[in-house]
C-alpha positions in Angstrom: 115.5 88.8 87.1 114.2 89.6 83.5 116.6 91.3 81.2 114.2 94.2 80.6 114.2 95.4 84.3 116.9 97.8 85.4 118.5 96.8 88.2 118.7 101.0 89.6 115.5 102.7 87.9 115.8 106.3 86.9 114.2 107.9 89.5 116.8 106.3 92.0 119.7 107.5 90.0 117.8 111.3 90.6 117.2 110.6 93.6 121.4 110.0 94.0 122.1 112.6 91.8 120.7 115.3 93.6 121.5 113.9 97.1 125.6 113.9 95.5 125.0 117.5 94.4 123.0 119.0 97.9 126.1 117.0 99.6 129.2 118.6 97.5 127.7 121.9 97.8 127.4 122.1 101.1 131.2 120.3 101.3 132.5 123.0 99.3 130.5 125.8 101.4 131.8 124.6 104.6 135.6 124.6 103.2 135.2 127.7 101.5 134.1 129.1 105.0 136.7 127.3 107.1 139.6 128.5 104.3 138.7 131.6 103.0 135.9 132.6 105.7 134.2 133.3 102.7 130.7 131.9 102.2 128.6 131.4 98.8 125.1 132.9 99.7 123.8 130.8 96.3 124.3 127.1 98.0 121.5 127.9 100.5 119.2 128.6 97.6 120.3 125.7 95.3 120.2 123.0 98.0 116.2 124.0 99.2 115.4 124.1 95.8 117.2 120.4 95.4 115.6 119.2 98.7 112.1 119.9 97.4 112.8 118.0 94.2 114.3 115.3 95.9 111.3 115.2 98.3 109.1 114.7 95.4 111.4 112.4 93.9 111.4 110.1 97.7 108.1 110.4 98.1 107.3 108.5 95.1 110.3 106.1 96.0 107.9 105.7 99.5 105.3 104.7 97.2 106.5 101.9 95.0 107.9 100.3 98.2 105.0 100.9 100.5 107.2 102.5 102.8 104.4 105.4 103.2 102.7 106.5 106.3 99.6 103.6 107.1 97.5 102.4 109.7 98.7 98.6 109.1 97.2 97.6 112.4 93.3 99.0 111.8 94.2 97.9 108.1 94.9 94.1 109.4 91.9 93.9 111.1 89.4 94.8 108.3 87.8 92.2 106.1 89.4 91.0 102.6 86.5 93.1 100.5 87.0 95.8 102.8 91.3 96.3 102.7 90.8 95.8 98.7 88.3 99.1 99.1 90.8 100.9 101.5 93.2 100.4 99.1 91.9 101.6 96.2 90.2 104.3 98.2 94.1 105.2 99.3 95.5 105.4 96.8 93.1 107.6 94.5 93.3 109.8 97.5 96.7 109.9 97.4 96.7 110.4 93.5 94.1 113.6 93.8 96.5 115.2 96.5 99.2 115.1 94.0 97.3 115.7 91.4 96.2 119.1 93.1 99.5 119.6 94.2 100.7 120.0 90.6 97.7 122.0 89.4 98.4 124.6 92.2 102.6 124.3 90.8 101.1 124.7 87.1 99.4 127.8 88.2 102.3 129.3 90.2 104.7 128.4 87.1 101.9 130.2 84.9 101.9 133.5 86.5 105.8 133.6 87.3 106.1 133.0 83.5 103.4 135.9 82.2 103.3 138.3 85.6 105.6 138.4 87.8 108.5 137.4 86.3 110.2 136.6 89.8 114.0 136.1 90.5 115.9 134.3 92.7 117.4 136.2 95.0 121.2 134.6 95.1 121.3 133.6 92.0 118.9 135.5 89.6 117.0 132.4 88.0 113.4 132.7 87.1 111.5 130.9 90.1 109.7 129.0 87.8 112.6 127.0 86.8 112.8 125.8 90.6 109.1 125.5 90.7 109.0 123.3 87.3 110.9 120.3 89.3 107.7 119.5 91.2 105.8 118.4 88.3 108.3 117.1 86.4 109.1 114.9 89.1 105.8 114.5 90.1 105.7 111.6 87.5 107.6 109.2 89.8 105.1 110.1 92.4 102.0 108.8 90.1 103.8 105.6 89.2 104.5 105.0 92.9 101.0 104.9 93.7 100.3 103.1 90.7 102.9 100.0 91.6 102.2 100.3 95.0 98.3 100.4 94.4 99.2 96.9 91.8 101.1 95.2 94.4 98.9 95.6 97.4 95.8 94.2 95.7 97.8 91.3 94.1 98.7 90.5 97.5 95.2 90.5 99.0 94.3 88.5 95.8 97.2 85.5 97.0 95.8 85.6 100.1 92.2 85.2 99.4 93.4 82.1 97.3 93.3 79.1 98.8 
């Protein structure tokens, strides 16, 4: 393995780091409840926000390892010029979905910032602060296609040699 390559990239230590967090919230919700029968209405707010962001952050996890949703049975079956296209074809889809995704995000964190000026409800944060994770994380998302798009061809290059 080269020196240069981290053997836990960023976007896994996020992905930890807010799985760790959702997990010792709820912890400390559920004994707060069972001692005190006392519950903090904020940890329901904190960990959707967290499980969207680590959706985002998963999802382009999903990516780099092809672990995505696929049709590898029709996919098997087409010719070598053909998967090469499907691929491609794939994963710009997949990039545009994204990509609209986070122009829709842009827009909502846009008006949150100059109209609306939304709260939280538990905990009084702007809602574009939640919103900003998508993104911001969205990032990992991109580079996931991107590997996974590499990867895929290279492999449908080895097999084409002889």
């Amino acid at each position: 393995m080269p020196s240069s390559r981290r053997k836990f990239p960023l976007h896994h230590w996020i992905a930890a780091a807010l799985l760790f967090v959702m997990a010792s919230i709820a912890f400390v919700n559920v004994l707060s409840r069972y001692l005190f029968h006392f519950s903090f209405a904020a940890t329901e707010e904190i960990t959707i926000n967290l499980f969207v962001w680590l959706t985002i952050v998963g999802s382009g996890i999903a990516f780099e390892r092809s672990a995505h949703l696929g049709m590898v049975t029709l996919f098997n079956v087409f010719p070598s010029g053909m998967k090469r296209a499907v691929v491609w074809a794939s994963s710009v889809l997949s990039a545009l979905l994204f990509l609209v995704v986070n122009i829709f995000m842009i827009q909502a964190i846009y008006d949150e910032v100059t109209l609306f000026h939304a709260t939280s409800g538990a905990l009084g944060i702007p809602v574009w602060i939640y919103y900003a994770g998508v993104p911001v994380l969205s990032v990992f998302v991109f580079r996931g296609i991107f590997r996974d798009a590499v990867s895929r061809l290279a492999s449908l290059e080895e097999e084409k040699a002889p």
